[in-house]
N, C-alpha and C positions, 0 to 999 in steps of 0.2 A: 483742426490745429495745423495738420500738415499743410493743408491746401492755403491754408493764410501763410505759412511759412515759407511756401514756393513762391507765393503770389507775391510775396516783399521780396524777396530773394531777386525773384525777375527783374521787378522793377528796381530794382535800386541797379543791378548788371547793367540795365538800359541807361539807365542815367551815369552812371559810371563810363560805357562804351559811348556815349554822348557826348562827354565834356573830354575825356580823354583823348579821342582819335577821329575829332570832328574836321580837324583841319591834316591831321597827316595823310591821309586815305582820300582818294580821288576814282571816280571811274571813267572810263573812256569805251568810245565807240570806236570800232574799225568798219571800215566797207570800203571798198572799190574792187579796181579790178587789177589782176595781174599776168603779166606775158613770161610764156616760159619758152625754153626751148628741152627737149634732151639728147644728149649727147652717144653717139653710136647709132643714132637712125639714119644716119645719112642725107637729114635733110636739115638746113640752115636757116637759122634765122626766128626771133621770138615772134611765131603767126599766131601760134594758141593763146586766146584770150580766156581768162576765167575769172571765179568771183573768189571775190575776200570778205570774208565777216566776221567780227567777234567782236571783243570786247576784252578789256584790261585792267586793271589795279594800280595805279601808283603809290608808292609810298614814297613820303616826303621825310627824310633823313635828318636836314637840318637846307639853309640855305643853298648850297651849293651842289646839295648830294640829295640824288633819287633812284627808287627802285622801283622797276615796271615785272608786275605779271601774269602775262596774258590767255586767251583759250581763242583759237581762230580757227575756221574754216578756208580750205587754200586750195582753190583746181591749179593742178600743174599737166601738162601734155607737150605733145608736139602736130603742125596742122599744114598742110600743103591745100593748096587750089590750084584747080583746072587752070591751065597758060595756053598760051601761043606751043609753048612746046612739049606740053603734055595734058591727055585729059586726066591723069591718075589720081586718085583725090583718098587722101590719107589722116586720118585721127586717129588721136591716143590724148583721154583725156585721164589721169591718175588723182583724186581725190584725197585731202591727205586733214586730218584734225591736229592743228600744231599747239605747242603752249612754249612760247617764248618767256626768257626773264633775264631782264638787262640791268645793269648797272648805270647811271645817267648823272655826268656832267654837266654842272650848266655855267655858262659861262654868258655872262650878259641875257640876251632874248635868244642864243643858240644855244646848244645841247648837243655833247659828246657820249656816247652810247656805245658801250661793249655788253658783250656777252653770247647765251648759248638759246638753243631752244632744240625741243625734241617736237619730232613729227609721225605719225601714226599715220600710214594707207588704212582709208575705209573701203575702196572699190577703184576700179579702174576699168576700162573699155576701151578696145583698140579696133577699130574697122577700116578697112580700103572700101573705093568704088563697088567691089566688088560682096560686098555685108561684111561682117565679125568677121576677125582675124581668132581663130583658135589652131592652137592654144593660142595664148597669150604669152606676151613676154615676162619674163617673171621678172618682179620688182620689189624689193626688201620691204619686210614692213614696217620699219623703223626706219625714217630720215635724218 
């Protein structure tokens, strides 16, 4: 009797979460890449390329109004190469797992987008020419 009672129970949630929120709820894919730089190294210019990946939630409000929220993977560092006037060769790559959530405007085929997001360091690694830099610079774990 129970296990019939769960078993209608499910199904009927299903068909319920089916017709209710079939159209407000959207998923999305992230990937690419991202250039950073950091500030207080001494060295300019966004050279460190990294990857991006996740994946997101939208929720559809009504016509005009949406909400985005997401779980992403994001390398951020900073990267020098061998030149003409140095051979010194410098990496710091800082690995970070972010989860954005935006508020979204839309207006026509464009979209106006506020909001916040928190980011967690998973690891980070910093070498010169010459191997591992240790210690290492410490970096918060919260972005």
């Amino acid at each position: 009797m129970k296990r019939s009672l769960l078993l209608i129970l499910l199904f009927s949630c299903l068909i319920y979460s089916e017709n209710s929120t079939a159209q407000k709820f959207t998923l999305g894919i992230i990937g690419g890449t991202s250039s950073s730089q950091i500030s207080g190294d001494g060295f300019y210019g966004f050279a460190q390329f990294g990857l991006m990946a996740g994946a997101d939630v939208t929720y559809k409000i009504n016509d005009k109004w949406s909400a985005n929220f997401g779980l992403q993977f994001n390398q951020k560092g900073a990267r020098t190469y061998p030149s003409k006037k140095t051979s010194a060769v410098y990496r710091l790559r800082v690995n970070y797992i972010e989860a954005p959530l935006t508020l979204n405007y839309h207006i026509n085929s464009f979209r106006v987008s506020t909001g916040f997001y928190l980011g967690v360091k998973i690891n980070q690694k910093e070498r010169t020419s010459f191997g591992p830099v240790d210690p290492e610079r410490p970096f918060k774990t919260f972005d």
